[in-house]
ROVEXFI-707086 format. One record per atom (N, C-alpha, C): residue in one letter; y, z, x. Coordinates in steps of 0.1 Angstrom, whole numbers, padded with zeros to 4 digits, always signed. Atoms other than C-alpha are relative to their C-alpha. Layout:
<kekes>
aYZX/...
</kekes>
This chain:
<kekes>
x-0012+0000+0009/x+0000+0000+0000/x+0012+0000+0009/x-0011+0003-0008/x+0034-0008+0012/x+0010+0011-0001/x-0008-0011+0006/x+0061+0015+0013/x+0008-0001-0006/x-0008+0000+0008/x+0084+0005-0007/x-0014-0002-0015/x+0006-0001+0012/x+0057+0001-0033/x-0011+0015-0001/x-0001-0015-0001/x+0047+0034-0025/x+0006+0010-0006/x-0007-0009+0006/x+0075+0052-0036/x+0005-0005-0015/x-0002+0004+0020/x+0077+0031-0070/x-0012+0008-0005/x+0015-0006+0006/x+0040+0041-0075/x+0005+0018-0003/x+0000-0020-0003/x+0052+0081-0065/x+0008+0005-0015/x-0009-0004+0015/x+0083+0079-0097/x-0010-0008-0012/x+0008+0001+0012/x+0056+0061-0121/x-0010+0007-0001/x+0012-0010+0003/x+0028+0083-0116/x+0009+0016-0004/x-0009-0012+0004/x+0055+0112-0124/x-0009+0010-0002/x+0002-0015+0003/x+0035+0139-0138/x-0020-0009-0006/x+0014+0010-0001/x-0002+0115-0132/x-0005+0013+0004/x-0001-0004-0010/x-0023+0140-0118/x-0021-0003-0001/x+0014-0001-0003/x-0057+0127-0120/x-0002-0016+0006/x-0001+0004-0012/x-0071+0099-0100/x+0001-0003+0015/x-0002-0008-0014/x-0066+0094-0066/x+0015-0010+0003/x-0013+0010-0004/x-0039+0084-0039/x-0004-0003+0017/x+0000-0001-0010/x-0043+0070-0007/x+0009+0005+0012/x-0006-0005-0010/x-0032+0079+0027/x+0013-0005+0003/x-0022+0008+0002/x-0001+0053+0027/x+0007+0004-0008/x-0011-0005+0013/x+0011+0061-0007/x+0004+0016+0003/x-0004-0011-0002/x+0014+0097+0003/x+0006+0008+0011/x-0008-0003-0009/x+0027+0097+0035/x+0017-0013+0003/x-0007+0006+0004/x+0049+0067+0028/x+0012+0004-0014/x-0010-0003+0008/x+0068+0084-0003/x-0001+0016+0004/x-0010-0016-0005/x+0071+0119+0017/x+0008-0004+0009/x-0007+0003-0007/x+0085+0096+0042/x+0017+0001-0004/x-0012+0003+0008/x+0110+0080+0016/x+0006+0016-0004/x-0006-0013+0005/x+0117+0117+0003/x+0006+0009+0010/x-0005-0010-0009/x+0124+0135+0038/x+0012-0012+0002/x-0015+0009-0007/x+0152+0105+0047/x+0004+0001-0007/x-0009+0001+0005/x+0167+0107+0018/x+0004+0016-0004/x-0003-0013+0000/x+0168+0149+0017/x+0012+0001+0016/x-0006-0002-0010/x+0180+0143+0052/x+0012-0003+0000/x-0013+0008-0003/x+0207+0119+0048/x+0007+0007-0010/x-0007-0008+0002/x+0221+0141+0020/x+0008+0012+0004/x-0004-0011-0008/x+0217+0171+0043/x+0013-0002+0008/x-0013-0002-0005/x+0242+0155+0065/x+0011-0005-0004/x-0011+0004+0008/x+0265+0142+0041/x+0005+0016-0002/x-0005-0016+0008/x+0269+0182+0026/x+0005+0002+0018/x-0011-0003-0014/x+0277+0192+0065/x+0014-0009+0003/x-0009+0004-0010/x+0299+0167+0075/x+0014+0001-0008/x-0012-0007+0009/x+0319+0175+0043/x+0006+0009+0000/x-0002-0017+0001/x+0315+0211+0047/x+0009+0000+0015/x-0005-0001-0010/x+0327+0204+0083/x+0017-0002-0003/x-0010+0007+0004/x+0354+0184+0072/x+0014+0014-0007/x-0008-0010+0013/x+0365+0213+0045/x+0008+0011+0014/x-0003-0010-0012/x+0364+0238+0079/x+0014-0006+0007/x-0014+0006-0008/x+0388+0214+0098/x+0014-0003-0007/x-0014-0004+0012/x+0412+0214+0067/x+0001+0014+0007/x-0002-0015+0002/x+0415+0250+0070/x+0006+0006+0015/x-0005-0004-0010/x+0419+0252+0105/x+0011-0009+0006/x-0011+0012-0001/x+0443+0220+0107/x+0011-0001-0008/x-0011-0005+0008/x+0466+0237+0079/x+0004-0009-0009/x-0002+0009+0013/x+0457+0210+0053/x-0002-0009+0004/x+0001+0017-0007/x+0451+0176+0072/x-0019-0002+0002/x+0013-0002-0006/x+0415+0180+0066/x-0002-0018-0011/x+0004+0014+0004/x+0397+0143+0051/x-0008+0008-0013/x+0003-0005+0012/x+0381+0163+0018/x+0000+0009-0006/x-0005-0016+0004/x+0384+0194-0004/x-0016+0004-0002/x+0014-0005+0001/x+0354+0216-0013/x-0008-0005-0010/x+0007+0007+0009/x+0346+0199-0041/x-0008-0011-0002/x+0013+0009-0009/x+0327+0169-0020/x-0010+0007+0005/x+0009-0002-0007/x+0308+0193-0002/x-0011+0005-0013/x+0010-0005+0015/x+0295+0209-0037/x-0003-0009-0007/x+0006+0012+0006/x+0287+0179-0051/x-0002-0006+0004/x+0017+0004-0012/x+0265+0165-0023/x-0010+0010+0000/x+0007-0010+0002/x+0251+0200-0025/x-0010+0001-0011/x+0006+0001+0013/x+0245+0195-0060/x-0011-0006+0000/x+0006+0008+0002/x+0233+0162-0062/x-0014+0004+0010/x+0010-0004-0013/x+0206+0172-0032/x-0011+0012-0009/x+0003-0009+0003/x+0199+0202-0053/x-0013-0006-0008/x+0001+0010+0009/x+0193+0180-0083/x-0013-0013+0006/x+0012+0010-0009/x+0171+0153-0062/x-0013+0009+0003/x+0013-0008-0004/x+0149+0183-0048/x-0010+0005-0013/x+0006-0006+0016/x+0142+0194-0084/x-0008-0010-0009/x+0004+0012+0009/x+0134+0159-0097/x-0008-0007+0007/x+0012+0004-0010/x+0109+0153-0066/x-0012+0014+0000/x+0013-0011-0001/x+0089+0186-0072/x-0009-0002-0008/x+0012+0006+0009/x+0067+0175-0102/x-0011-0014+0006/x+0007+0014-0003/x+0060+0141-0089/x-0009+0001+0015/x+0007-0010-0015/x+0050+0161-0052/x-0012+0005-0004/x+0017-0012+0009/x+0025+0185-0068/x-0008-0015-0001/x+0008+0008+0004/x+0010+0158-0087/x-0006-0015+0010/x+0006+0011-0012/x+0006+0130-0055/x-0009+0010+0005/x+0013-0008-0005/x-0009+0159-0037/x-0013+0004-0004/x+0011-0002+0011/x-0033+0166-0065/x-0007-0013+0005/x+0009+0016+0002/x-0045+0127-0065/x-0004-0004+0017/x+0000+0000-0013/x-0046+0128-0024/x-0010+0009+0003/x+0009-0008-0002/x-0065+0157-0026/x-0015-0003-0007/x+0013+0009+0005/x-0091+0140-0049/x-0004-0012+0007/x+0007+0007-0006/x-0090+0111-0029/x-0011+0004+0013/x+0009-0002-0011/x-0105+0130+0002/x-0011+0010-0008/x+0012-0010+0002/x-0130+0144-0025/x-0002+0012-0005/x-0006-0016+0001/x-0114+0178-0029/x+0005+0001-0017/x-0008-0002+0012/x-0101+0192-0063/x+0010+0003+0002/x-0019-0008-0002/x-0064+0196-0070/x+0000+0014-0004/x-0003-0011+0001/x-0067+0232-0075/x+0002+0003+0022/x+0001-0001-0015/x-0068+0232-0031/x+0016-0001-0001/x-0017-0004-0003/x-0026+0228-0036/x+0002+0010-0003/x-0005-0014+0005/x-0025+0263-0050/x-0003+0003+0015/x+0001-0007-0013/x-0032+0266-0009/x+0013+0003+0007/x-0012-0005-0002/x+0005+0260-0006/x+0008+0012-0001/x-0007-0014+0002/x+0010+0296-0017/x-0003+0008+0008/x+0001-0003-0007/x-0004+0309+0011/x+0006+0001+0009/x-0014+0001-0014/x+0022+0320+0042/x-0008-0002+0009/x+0003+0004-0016/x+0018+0301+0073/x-0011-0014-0002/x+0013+0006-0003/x-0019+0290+0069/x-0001-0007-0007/x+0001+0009+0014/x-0015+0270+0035/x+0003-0011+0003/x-0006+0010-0005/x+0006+0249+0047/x-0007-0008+0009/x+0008+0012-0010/x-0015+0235+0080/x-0016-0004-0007/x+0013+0007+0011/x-0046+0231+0054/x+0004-0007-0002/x-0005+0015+0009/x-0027+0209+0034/x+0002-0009+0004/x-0002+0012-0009/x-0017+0192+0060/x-0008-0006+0006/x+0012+0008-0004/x-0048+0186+0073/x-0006-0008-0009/x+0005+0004+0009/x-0061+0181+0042/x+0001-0021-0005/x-0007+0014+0004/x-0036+0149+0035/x-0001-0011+0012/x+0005+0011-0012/x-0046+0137+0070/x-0013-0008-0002/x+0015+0008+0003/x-0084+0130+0059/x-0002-0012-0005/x-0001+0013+0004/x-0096+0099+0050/x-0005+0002-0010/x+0009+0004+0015/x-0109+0084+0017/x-0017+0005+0000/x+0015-0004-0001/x-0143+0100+0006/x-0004-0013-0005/x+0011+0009+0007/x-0153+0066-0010/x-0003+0002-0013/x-0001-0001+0017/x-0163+0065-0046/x-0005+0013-0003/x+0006-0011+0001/x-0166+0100-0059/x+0004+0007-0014/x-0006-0006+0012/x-0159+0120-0091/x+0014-0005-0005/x-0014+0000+0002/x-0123+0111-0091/x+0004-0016+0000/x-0002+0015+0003/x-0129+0072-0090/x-0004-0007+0013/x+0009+0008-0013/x-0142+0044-0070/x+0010-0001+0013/x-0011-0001-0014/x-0109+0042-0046/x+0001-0013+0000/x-0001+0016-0001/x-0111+0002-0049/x+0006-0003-0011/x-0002+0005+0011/x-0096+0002-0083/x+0019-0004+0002/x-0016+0001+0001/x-0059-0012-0090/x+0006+0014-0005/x-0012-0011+0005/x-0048+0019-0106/x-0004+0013+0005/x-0001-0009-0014/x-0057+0042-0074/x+0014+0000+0000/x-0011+0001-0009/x-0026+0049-0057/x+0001+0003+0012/
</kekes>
């Protein structure tokens, strides 16, 4: 799967959580998701910077606070409207290598949950198994 069709598949499977997903589609739209968390990240600093150099430049700053809170926002707002569709790829990722989606409740674990899962999403395709043959079009 490509990555741009990757991350269409990631907003139509929205709240999908059965099936599976391959290794592209799930490393390809956490790709698309960390660059564009990132690239907000430094839009909110360079505003928030910006607001600092007003303040210490006695008004000659390039924006007011109300850019940096609403990059803040919108970022807020993005992170909130990528957490359903997250869960639910990991679910289908985690069926593809075979596993049940209850193994994301490992995320709740501190520290150690996290390098599971990550291993987890590293595995390869089990091949046809409870969760579907893995060759069909409406895999992801």
């Amino acid at each position: 799967m490509g990555f741009l069709e990757a991350y269409k598949s990631f907003w139509k499977n929205y709240v999908n959580f059965s099936g599976r997903a391959s290794r592209s589609a799930y490393w390809y739209a956490t790709l698309w998701n960390v660059v564009i968390v990132i690239v907000l990240y430094v839009l909110a600093f360079m505003f928030g910077l910006s607001l600092v150099m007003e303040k210490v430049m006695a008004g000659y700053g390039i924006v007011g606070l109300g850019s940096a809170v609403f990059i803040l926002f919108v970022l807020w707002l993005f992170m909130l409207a990528i957490l359903l569709p997250t869960i639910s790829l990991t679910v289908r990722r985690l069926h593809d290598s075979g596993k049940s989606g209850f193994f994301a409740f490992l995320n709740f674990i501190p520290f150690v949950g996290g390098i599971i899962i990550l291993v987890f999403m590293c595995l390869e395709s089990d091949g046809p198994n409870q969760y579907g043959d893995g060759d069909s079009e409406f895999d992801i």
